[in-house]
C-alpha positions as CSV (number, residue, x, y, z in Angstrom):
1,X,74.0,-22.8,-11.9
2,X,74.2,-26.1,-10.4
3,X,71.7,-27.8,-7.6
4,X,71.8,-26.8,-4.1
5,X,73.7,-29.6,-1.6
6,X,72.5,-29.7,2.1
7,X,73.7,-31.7,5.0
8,X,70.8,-34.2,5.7
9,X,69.4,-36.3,3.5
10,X,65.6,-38.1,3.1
11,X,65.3,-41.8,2.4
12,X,66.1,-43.0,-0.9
13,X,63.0,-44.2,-1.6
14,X,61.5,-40.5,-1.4
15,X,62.0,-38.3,-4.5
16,X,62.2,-34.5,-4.5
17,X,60.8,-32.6,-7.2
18,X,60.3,-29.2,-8.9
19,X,56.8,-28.9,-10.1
20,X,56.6,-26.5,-13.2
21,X,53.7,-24.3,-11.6
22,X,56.3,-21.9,-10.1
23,X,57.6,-20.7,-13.1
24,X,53.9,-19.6,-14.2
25,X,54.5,-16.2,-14.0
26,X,57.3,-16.4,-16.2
27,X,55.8,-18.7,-18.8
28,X,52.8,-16.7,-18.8
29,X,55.5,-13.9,-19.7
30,X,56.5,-16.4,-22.8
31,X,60.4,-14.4,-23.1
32,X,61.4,-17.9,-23.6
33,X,59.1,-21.1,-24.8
34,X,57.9,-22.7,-22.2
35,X,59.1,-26.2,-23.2
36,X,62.7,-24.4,-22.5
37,X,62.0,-23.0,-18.9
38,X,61.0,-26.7,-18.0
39,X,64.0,-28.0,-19.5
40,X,65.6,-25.5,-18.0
41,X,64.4,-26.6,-14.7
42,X,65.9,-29.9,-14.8
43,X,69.2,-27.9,-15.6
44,X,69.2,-25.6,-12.8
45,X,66.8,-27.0,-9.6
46,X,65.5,-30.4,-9.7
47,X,66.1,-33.2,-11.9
48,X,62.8,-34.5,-11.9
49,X,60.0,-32.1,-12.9
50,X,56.3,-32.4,-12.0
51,X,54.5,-31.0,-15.3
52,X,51.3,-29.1,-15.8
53,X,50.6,-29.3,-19.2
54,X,48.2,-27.0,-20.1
55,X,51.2,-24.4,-19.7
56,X,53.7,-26.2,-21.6
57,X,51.7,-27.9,-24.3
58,X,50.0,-25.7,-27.3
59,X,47.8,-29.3,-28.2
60,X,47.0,-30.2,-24.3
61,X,43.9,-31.4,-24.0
62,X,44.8,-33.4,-26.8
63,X,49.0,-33.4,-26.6
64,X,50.2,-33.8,-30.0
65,X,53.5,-36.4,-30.3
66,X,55.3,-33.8,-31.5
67,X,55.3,-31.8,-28.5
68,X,55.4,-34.7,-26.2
69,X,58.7,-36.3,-28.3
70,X,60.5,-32.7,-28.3
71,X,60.0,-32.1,-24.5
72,X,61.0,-36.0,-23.4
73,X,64.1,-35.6,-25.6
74,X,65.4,-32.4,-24.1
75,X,64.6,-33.4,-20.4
76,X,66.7,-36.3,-21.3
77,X,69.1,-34.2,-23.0
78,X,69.9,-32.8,-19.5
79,X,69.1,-35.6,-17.4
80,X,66.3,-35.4,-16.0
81,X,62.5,-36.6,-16.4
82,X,59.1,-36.0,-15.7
83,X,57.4,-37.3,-12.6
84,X,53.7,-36.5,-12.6
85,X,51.9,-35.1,-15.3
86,X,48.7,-32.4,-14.2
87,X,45.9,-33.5,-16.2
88,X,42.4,-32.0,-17.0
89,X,38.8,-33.9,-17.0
90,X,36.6,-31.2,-18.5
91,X,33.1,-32.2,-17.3
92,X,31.0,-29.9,-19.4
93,X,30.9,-29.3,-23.2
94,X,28.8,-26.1,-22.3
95,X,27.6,-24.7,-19.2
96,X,24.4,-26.4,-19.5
97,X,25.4,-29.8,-21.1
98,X,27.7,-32.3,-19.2
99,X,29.9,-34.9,-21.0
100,X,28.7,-38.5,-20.9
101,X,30.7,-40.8,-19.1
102,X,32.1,-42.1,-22.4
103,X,32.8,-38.6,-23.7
104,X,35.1,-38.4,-19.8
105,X,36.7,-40.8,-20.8
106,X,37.4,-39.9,-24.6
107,X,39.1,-36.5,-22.5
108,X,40.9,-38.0,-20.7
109,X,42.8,-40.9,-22.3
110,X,45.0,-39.2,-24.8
111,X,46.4,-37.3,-21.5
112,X,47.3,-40.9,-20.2
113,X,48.7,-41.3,-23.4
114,X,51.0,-38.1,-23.4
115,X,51.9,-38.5,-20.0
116,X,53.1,-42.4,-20.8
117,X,55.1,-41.2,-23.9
118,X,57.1,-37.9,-22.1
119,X,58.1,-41.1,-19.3
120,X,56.0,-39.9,-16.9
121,X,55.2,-42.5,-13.9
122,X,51.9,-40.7,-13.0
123,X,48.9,-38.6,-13.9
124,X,46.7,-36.1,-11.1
125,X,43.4,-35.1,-10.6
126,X,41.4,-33.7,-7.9
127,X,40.1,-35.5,-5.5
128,X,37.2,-37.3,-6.3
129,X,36.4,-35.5,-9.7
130,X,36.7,-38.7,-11.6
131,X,34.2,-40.7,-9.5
132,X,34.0,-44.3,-9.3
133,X,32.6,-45.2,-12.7
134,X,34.8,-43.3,-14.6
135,X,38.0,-44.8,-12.4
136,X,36.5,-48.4,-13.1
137,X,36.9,-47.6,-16.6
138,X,40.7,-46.1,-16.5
139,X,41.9,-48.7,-14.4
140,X,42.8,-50.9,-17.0
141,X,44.7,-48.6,-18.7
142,X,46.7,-47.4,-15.9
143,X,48.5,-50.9,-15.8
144,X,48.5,-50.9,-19.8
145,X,50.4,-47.5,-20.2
146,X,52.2,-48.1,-16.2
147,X,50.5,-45.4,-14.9
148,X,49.6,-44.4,-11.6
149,X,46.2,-41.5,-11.1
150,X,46.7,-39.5,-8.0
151,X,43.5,-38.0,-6.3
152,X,45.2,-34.6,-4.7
153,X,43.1,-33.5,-1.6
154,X,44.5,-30.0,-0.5
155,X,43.9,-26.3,1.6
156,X,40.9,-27.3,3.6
157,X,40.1,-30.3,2.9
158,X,40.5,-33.2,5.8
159,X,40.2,-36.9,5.5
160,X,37.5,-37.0,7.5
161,X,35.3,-34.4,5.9
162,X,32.0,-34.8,4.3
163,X,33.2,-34.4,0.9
164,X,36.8,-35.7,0.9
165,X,36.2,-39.0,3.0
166,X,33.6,-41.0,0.6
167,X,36.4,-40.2,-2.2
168,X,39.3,-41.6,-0.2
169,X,36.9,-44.6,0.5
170,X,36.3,-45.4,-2.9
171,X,39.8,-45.7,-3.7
172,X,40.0,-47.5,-0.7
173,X,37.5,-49.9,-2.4
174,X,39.7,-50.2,-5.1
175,X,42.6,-51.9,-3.7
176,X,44.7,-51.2,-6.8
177,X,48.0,-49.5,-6.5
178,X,47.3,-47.4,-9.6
179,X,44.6,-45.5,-8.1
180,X,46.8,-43.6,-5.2
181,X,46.2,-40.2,-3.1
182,X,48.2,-37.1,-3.6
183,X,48.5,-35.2,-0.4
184,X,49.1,-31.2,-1.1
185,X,50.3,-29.8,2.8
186,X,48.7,-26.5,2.1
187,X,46.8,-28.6,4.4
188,X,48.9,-28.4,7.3
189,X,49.7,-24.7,8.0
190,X,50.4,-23.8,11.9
191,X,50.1,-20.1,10.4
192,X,49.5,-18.1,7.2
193,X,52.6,-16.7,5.5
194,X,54.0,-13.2,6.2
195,X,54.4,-11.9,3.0
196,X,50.1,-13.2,2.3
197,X,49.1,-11.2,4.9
198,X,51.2,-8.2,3.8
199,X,49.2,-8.1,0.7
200,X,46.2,-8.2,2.9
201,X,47.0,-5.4,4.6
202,X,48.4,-3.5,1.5
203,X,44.4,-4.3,0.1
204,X,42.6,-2.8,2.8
205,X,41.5,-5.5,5.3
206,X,41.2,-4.2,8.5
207,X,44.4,-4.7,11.4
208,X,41.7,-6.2,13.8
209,X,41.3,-8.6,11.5
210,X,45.0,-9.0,10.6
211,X,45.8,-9.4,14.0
212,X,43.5,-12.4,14.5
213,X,44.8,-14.2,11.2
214,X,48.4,-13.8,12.7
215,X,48.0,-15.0,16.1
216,X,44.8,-17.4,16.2
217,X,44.7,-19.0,12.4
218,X,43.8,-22.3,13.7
219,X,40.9,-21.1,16.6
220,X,37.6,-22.1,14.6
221,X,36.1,-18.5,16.0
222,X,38.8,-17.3,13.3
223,X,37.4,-18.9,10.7
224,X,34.1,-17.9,11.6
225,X,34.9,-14.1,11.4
226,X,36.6,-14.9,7.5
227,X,33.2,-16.2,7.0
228,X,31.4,-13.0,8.7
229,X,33.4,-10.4,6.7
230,X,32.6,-11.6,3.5
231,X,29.1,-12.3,3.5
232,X,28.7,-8.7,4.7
233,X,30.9,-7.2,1.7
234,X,33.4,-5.9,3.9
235,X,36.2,-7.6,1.7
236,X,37.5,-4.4,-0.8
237,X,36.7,-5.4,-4.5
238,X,40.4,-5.6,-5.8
239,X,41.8,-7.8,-3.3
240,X,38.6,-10.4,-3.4
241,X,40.3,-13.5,-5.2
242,X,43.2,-13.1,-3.0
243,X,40.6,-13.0,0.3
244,X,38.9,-16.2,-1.0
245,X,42.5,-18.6,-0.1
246,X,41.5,-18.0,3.3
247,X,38.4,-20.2,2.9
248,X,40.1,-22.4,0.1
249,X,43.7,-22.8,-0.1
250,X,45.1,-22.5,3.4
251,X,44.4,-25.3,5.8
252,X,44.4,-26.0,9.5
253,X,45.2,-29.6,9.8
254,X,48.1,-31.0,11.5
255,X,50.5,-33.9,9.8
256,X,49.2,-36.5,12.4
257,X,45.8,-36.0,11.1
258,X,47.4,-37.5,7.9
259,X,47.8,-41.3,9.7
260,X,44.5,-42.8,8.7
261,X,45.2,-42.2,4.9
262,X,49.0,-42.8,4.7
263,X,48.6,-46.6,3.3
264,X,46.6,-44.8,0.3
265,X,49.1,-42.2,-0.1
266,X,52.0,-42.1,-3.1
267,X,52.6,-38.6,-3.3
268,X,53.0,-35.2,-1.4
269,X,52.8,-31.6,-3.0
270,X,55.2,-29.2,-0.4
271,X,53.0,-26.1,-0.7
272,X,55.1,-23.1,0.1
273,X,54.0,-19.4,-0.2
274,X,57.1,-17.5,0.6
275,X,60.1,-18.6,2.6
276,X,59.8,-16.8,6.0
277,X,60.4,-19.3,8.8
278,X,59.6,-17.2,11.7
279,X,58.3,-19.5,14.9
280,X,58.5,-22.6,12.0
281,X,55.4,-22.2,9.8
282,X,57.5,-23.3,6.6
283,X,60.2,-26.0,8.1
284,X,57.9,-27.4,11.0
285,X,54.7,-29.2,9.1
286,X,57.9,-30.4,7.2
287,X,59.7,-31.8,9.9
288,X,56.7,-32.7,11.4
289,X,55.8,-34.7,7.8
290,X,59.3,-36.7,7.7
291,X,58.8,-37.9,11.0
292,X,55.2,-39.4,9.8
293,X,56.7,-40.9,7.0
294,X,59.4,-42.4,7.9
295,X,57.6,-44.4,10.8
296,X,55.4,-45.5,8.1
297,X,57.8,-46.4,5.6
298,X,56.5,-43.4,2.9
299,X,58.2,-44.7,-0.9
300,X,56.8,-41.7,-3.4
301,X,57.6,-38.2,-5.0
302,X,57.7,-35.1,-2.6
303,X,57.4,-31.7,-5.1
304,X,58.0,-28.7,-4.3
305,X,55.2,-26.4,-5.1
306,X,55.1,-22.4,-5.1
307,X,51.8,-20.9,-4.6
308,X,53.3,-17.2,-3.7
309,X,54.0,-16.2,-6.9
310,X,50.5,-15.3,-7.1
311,X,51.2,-11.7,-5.0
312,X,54.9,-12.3,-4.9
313,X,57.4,-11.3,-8.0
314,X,60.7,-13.5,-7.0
315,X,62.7,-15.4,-9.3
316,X,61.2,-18.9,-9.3
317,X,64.4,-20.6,-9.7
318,X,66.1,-19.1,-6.3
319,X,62.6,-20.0,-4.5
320,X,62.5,-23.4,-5.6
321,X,65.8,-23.9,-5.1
322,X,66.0,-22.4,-1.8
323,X,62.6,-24.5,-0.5
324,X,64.0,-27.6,-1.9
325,X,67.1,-27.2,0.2
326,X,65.0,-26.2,3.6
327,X,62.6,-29.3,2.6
328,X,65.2,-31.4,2.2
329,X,66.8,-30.7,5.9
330,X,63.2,-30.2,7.5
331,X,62.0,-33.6,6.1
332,X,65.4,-35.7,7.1
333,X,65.2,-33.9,10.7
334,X,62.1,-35.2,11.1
């Protein structure tokens, strides 16, 4: 099946990708190995493949050469590479004893490694989990292996929030191109996806309710009664995890909010949850993005990134394909 063409195209300096979290379900399913469903990616959707390791990799923390070789040399086979590699920073041997910062540091380096030798460009954390001695000490390496670290700052999160904005300052601090932002727009959602609050519905929470997460997801006093709901128990036991993306994973920001930080950006995850577009929620923080970017001069990797498939049972390939193609068009219209 070849890639999907569409009319309007981004700047050449921006790069589309697939990351490999949307085909969880189905190497979690392990019908194939999952070294082949990411080769397969590059075969059928995207030709360059954000990786999360710790899916793909039997040895991750600790990638053995073997597995690295094998995957670089049949991503190559088929054209295509690896942009960003997902990597790990354990902070705790046991729940009550925390690594030392040379033990961090002994984690996380033969990641950098991996990610170097399967031609990856860069490595991601979360925002802030490395802290600034631990990023002091990686820095060097980062121009010895040629490697950028991303900070991702997602869902709720906002630059200027109390625990996001000392983060962004200390890379700020850094002044190093190696140490860069990854912006996930799960951040900027003008409403929560259809299908999400389906499921809702399907698990008991209450139409009132419903109705107020449909028409008023960005009113504060919506947040508020999220908060209300679930301190008093009223959220039904078997749809709990789902509940908590309200407080977590969906955001409320808008893509102008996004200026401030833009010179310390290098990378943008395009969160999707399913693909209806009704009144714009998918294709308008996209077009609303392109427009940013390009009157900034953006140069990075834009991935495409499925979070549905955590209530939704589609064929990852058609979603990501399909997204890519709407991104592609939402992003150059803007």
């Amino acid at each position: 099946m070849g890639r999907l063409l569409v009319a309007a195209k981004i700047p050449s300096s921006w790069t589309l990708c697939a990351s490999s979290f949307n085909w969880t379900p189905e190497i979690i399913a392990a019908r194939r190995a999952a070294a082949d469903i990411v080769t397969g990616i590059v075969a059928s959707t995207a030709g360059t493949v954000e990786l999360e390791p710790g899916l793909v990799w039997r040895s991750f923390p600790n990638p053995q050469h073997t597995e690295v070789d094998a995957l670089r040399d049949a991503l190559a086979g088929e054209g295509g590479r690896i942009s960003i590699v997902g990597a790990s920073l354990d902070d705790f041997t046991s729940p009550s004893r925390r690594r030392t910062l040379q033990e961090r540091l002994d984690f996380l380096v033969p990641q950098l490694v991996a990610a170097r030798r399967v031609g990856a460009s860069g490595v991601r954390l979360p925002l802030g989990q490395a802290g600034p001695k631990l990023l002091a000490l990686v820095q060097p390496l980062l121009h010895d292996l040629d490697l950028v670290l991303y900070e991702e700052v997602q869902g709720q999160q906002t630059p200027d929030s109390p625990a996001v904005a000392p983060a962004l300052d200390a890379i700020a601090a850094l002044g190093d191109k190696r140490v860069r932002v990854l912006v996930d727009i799960s951040m900027l959602m003008p409403a929560l996806p259809v299908s999400y609050l389906e499921e809702l519905g399907k698990g008991g929470v209450s139409p009132d309710l419903l109705k107020r997460l449909a028409e008023e997801w960005r009113d504060p006093a919506t947040a508020g009664a999220i908060h209300a709901l679930l301190q008093a128990g009223g959220v039904p036991p078997r749809i709990h995890t789902l509940f908590m993306n309200l407080l977590i994973r969906f955001g409320r920001s808008e893509a102008g909010d996004l200026q401030g930080i833009l010179p310390l950006v290098g990378a943008f995850h395009l969160k999707f949850w399913d693909l209806d577009d009704d009144g714009g929620r998918v294709s308008q923080p996209l077009r609303d993005l392109g427009g940013l970017l390009n009157r900034n001069g953006f140069t990075g990797t834009l991935t495409s990134e499925w979070g549905g498939h955590e209530w939704l049972g589609d064929d990852p390939t058609d979603m990501t394909r399909r997204h890519l193609a709407l991104a592609e068009n939402a992003l150059a219209g803007g």
